[in-house]
SEZA-385167 format. One record per residue: residue in three letters; x, y, z of N, C-alpha, C, CB in turn. Coordinates in steps of 0.05 Angstrom, whole numbers, padded with zeros to 5 digits, always signed. Glycine has a CB too. Layout:
! residues N
AlaXYZXYZXYZXYZ
...
! end
This chain:
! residues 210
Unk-00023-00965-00387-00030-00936-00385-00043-00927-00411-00004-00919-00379
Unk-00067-00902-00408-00078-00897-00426-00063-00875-00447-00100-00890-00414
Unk-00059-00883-00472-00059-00861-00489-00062-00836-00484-00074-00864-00504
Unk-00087-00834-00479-00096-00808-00472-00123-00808-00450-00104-00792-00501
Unk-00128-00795-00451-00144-00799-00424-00163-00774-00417-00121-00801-00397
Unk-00188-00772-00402-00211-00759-00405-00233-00759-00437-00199-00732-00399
Unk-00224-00778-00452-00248-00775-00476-00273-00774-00471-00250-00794-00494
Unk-00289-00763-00478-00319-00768-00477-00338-00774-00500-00330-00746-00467
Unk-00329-00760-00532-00337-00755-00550-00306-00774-00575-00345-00720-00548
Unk-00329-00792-00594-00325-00810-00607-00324-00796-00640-00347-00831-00599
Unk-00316-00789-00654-00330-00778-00676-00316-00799-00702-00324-00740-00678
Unk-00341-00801-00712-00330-00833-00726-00337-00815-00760-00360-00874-00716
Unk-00320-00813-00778-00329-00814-00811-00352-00841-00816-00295-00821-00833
Unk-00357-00843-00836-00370-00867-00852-00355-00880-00869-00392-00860-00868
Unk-00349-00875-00886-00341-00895-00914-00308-00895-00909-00350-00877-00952
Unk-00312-00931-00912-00286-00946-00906-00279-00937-00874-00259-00937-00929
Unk-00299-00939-00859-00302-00936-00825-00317-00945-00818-00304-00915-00811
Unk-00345-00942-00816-00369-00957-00816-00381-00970-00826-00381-00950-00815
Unk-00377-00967-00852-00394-00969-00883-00366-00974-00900-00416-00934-00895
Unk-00379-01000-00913-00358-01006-00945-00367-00994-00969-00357-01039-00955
Unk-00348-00983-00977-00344-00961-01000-00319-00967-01021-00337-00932-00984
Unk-00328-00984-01043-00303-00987-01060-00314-00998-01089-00281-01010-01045
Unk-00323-00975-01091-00335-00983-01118-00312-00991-01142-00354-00958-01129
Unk-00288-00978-01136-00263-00977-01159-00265-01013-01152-00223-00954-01148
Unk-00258-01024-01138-00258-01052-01141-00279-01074-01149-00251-01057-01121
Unk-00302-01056-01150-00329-01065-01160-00333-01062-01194-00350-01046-01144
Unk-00329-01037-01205-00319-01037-01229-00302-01046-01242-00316-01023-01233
Unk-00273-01059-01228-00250-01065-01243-00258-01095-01241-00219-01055-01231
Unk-00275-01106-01220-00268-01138-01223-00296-01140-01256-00281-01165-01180
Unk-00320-01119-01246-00335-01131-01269-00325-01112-01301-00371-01128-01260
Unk-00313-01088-01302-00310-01083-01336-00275-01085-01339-00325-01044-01347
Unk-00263-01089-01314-00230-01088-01323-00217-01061-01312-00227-01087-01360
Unk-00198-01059-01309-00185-01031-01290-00181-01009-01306-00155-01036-01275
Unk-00180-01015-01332-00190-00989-01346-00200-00972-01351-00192-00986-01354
Unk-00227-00976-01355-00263-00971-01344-00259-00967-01317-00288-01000-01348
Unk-00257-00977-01302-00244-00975-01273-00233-00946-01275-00217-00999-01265
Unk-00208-00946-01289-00197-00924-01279-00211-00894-01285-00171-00925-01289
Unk-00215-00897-01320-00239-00872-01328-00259-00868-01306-00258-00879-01355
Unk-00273-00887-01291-00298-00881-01280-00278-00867-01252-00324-00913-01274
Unk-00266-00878-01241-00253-00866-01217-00250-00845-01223-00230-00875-01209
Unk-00229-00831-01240-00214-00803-01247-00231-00786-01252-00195-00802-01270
Unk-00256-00794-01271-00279-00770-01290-00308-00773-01273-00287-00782-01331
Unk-00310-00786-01253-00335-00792-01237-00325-00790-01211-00350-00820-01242
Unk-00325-00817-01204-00318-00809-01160-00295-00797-01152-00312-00839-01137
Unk-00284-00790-01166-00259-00767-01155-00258-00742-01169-00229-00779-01158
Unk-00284-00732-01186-00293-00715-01200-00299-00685-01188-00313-00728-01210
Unk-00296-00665-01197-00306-00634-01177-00341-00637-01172-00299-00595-01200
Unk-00354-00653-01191-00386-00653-01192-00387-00685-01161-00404-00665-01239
Unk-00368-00693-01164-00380-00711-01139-00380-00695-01112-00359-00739-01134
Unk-00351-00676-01112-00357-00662-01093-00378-00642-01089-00340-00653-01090
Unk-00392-00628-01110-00406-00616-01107-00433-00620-01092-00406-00611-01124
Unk-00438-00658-01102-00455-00672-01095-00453-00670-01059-00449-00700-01111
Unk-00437-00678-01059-00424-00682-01028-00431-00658-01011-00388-00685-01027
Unk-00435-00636-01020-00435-00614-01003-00458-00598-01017-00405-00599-01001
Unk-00479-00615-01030-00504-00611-01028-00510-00582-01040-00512-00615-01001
Unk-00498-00576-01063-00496-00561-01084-00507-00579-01115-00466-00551-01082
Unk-00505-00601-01113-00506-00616-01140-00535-00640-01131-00467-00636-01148
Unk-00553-00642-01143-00563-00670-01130-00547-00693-01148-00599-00674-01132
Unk-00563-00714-01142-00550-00742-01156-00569-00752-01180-00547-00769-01133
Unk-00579-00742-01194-00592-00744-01211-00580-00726-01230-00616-00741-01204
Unk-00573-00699-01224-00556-00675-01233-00530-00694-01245-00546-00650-01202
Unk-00520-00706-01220-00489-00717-01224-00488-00732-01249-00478-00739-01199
Unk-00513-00758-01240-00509-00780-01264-00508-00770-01299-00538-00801-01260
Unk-00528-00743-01294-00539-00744-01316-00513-00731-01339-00568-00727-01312
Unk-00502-00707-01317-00481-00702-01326-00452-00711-01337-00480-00693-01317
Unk-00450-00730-01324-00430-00751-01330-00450-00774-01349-00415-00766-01297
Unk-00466-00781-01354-00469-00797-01380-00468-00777-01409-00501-00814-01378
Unk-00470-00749-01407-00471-00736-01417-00444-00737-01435-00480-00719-01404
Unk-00419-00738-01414-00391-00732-01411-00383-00752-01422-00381-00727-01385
Unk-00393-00781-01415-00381-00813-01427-00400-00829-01435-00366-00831-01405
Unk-00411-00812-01456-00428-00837-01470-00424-00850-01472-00437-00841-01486
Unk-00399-00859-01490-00387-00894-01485-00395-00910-01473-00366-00899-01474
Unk-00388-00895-01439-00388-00909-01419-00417-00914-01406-00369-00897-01404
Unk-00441-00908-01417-00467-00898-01405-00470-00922-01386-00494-00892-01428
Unk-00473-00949-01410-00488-00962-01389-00458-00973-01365-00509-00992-01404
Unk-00439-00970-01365-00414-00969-01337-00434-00954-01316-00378-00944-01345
Unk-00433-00929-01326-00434-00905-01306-00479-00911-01291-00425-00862-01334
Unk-00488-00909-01305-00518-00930-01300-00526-00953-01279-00522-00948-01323
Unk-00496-00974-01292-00491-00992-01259-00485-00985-01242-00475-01009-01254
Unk-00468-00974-01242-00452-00958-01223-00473-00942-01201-00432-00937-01241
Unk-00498-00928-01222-00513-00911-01203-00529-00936-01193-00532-00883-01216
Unk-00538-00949-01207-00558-00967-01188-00544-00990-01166-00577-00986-01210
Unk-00518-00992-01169-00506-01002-01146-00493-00998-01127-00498-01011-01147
Unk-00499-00961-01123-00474-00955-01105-00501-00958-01079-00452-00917-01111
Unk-00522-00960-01072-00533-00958-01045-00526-00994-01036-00573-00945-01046
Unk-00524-01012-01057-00504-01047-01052-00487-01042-01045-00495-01068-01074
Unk-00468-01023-01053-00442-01026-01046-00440-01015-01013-00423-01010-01068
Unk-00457-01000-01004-00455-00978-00979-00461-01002-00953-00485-00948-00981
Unk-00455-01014-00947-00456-01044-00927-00439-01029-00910-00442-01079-00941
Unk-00450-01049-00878-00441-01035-00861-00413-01055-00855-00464-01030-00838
Unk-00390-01048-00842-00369-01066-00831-00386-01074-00803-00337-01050-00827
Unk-00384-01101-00808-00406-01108-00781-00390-01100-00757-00415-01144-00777
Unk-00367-01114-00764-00335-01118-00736-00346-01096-00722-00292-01110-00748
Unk-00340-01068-00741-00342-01042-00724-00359-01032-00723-00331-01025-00729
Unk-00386-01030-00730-00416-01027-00720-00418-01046-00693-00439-01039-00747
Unk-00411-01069-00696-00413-01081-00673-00404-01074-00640-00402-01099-00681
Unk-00378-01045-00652-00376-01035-00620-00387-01009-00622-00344-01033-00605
Unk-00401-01001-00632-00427-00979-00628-00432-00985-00603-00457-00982-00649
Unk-00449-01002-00596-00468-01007-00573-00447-01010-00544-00488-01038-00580
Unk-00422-01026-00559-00399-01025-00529-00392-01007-00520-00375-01035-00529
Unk-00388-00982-00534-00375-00955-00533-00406-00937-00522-00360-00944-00569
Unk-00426-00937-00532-00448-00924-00520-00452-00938-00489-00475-00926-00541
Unk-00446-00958-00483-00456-00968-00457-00429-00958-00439-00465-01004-00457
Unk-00409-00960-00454-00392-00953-00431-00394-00914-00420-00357-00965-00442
Unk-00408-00909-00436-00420-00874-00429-00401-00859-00456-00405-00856-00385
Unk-00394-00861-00473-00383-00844-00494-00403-00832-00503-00368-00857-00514
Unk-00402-00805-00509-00423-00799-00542-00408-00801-00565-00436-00766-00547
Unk-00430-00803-00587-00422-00820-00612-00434-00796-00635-00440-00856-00613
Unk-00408-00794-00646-00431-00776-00671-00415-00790-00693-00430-00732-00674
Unk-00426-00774-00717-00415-00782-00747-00417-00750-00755-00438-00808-00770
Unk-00383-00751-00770-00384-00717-00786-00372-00737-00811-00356-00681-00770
Unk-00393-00732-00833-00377-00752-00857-00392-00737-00878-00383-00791-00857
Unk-00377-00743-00907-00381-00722-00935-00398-00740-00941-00357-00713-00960
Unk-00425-00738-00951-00447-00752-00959-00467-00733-00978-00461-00762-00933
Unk-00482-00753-01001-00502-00738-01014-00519-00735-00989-00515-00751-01040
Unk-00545-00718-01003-00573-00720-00998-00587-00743-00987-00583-00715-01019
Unk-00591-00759-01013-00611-00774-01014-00595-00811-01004-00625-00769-01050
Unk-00565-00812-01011-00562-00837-01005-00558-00832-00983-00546-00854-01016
Unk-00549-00816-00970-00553-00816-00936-00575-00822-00921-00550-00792-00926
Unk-00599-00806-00934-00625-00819-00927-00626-00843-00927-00644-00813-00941
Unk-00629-00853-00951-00625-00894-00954-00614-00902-00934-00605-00908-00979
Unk-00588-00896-00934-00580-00920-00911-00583-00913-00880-00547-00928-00914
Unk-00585-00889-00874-00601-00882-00855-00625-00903-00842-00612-00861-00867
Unk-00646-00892-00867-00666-00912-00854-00667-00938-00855-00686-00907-00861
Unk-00643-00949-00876-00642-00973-00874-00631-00997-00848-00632-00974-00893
Unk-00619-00974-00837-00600-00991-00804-00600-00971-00789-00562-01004-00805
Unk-00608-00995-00769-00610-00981-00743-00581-00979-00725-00632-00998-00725
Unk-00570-00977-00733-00539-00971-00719-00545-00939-00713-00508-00977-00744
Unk-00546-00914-00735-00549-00900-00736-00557-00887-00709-00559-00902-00754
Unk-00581-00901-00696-00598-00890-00672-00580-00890-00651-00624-00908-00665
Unk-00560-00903-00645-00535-00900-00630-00524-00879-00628-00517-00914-00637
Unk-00522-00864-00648-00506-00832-00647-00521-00810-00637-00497-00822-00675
Unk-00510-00803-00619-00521-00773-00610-00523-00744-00621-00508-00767-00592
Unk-00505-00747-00652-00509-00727-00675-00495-00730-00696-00504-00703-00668
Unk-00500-00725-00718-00498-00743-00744-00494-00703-00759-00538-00772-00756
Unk-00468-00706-00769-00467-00678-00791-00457-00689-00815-00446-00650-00783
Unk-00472-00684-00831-00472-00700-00854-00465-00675-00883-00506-00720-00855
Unk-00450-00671-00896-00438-00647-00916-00449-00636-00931-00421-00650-00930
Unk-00469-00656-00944-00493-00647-00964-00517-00624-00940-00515-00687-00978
Unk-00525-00629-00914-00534-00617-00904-00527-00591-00894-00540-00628-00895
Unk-00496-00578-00902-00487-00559-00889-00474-00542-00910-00470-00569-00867
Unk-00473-00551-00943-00454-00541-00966-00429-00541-00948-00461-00509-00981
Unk-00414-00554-00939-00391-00559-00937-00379-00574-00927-00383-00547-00932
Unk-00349-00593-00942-00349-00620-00940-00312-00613-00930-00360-00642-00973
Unk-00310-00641-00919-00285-00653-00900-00263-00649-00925-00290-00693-00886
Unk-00247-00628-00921-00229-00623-00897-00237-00595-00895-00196-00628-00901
Unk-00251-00577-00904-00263-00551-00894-00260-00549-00856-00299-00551-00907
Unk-00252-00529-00848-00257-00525-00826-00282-00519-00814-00243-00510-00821
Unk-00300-00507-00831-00333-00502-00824-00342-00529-00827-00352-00479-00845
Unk-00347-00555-00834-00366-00578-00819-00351-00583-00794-00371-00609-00837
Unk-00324-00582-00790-00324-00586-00759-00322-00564-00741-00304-00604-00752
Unk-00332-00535-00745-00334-00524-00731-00369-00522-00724-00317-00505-00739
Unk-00381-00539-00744-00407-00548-00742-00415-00561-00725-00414-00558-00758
Unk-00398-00584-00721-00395-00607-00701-00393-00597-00669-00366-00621-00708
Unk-00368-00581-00678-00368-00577-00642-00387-00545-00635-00324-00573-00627
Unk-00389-00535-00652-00414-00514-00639-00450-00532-00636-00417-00481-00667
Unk-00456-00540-00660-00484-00554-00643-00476-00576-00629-00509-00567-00663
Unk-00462-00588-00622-00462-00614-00601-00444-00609-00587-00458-00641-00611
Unk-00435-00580-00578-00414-00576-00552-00394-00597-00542-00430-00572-00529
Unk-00383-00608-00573-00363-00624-00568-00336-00606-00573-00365-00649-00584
Unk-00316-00615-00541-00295-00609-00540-00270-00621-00552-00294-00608-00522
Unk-00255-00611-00571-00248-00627-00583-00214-00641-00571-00252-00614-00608
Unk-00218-00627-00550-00189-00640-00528-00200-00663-00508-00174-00613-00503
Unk-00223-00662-00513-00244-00685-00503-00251-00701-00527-00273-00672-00490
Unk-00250-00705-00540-00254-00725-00566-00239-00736-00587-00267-00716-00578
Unk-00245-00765-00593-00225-00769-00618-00241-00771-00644-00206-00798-00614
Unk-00229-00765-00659-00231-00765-00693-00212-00788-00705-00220-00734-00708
Unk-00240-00805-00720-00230-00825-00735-00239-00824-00764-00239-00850-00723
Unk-00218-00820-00785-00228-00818-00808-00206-00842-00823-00229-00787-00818
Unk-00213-00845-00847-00196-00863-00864-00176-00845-00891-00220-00887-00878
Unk-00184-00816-00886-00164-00796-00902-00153-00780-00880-00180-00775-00925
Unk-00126-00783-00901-00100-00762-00878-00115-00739-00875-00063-00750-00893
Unk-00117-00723-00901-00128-00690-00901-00153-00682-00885-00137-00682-00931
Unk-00169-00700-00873-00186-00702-00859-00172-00699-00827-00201-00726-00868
Unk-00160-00726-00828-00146-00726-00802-00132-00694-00791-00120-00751-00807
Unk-00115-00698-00801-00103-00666-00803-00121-00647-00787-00102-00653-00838
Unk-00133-00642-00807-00153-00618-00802-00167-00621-00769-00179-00621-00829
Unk-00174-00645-00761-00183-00646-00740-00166-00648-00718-00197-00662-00741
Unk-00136-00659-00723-00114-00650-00702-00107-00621-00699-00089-00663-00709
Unk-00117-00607-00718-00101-00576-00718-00125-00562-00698-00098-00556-00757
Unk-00157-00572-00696-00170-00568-00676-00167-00568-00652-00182-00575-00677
Unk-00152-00596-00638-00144-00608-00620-00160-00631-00621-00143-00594-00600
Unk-00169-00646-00641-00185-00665-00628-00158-00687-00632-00218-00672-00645
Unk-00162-00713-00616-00140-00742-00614-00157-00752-00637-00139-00766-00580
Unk-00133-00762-00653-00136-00773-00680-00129-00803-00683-00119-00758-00699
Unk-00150-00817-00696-00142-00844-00713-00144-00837-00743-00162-00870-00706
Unk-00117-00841-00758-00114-00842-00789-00127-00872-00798-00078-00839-00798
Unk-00154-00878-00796-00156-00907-00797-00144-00921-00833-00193-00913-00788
Unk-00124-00933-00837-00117-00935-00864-00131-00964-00865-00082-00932-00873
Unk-00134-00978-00853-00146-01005-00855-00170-01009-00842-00129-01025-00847
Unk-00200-01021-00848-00220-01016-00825-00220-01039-00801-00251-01015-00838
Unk-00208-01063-00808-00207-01081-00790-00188-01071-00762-00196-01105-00807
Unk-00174-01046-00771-00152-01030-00745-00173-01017-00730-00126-01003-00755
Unk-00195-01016-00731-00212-00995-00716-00201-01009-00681-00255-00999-00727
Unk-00213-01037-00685-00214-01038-00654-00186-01037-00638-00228-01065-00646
Unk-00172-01040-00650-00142-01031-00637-00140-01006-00637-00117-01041-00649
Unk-00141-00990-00653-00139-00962-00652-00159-00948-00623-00151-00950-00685
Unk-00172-00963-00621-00196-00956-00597-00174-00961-00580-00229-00978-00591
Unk-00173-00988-00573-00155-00997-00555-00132-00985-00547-00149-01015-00562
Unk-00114-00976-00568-00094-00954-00562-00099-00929-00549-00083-00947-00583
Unk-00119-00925-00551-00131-00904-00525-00142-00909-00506-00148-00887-00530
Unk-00139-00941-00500-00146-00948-00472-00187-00951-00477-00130-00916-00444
Unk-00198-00936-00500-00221-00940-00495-00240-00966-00501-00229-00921-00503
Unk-00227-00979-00509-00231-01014-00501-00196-01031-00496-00251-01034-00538
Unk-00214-01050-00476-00192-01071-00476-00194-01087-00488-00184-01080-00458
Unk-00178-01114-00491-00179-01138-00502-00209-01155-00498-00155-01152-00491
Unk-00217-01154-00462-00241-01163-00462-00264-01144-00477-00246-01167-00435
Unk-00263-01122-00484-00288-01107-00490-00298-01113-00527-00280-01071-00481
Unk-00270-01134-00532-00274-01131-00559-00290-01160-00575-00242-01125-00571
Unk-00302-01141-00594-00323-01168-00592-00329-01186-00624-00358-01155-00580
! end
């Protein structure tokens, strides 16, 4: 028996869902978890990243400001900018049921906190993307996940119902926010759980998984 039942609408986050995102482990294996940790605390978990995110800040703005902030750290924070569009790789596993989930009649969107410009990049870089029927992205709207205005963005231009749809993100505070809508939630904490988490809603079975 199904979980739940009548879905139509898919709404998938990006990073650590679609897309690998872990630069903290990228920094700690090459300068040590210390550097690691500074860059985490004073950069990607910073108020200017969010700003970035919700398209108030560009990324040129960001870098410049934070080398400003850790000279020390310049050339850290330098790699870091020139490797985060390397690090943005897709999880094949779960790109791979894009196309299973669009054929079986679902619509597919993405509501996920993203700059400007690396959204563009990987955008045009994969064609997975062309699968989704609407893409709200945070930098394009000044306001980022867990705000209630990007997903009241969501379901007013793409007349998604959200007692008709599930929300999959990899943050609780995200999750949340989209259960208090009514949408059916996956807390995805691991990305390799995607396709069971599908499954637990009946919207693949064992054969559909690939």
């Amino acid at each position: 028996m199904n979980k739940t039942s009548g879905i139509e609408n898919i709404v998938f986050d990006l990073g650590r869902v679609l897309v690998k995102w872990y630069p903290e482990e990228y920094l700690e294996k090459k300068y040590g978890k210390d550097v690691s940790g500074i860059i985490t605390d004073r950069v990607l978990n910073s108020r200017e990243w969010l700003e970035m995110d919700r398209g108030i800040l560009s990324e040129e703005e960001l870098w410049s400001k934070k080398i400003s902030e850790l000279k020390e750290l310049e050339k850290v924070i330098l790699d870091l900018k020139e490797r985060t569009f390397e690090l943005l790789e897709p999880f094949d596993e779960n790109v791979a049921l894009l196309p299973v989930l669009k054929q079986k009649g679902y619509r597919l969107f993405v509501l996920s906190n993203f700059s400007k410009s690396m959204f563009r990049k990987i955008r045009e870089r994969y064609d997975f993307f062309n699968l989704f029927d609407g893409l709200v992205v945070s930098s394009d709207h000044f306001t980022i996940k867990p705000e209630k205005r990007i997903y009241q963005i969501l379901i007013e231009n793409f007349r998604v119902n959200p007692e008709k749809s599930l929300f999959i993100d990899d943050k609780l505070e995200n999750v949340v926010t989209a259960a208090e809508f009514g949408f059916h939630v996956i807390h995805l904490r691991e990305p390799r759980m995607l396709r069971n988490g599908l499954a637990e809603f009946g919207i693949l079975t064992m054969d559909n998984m690939v």
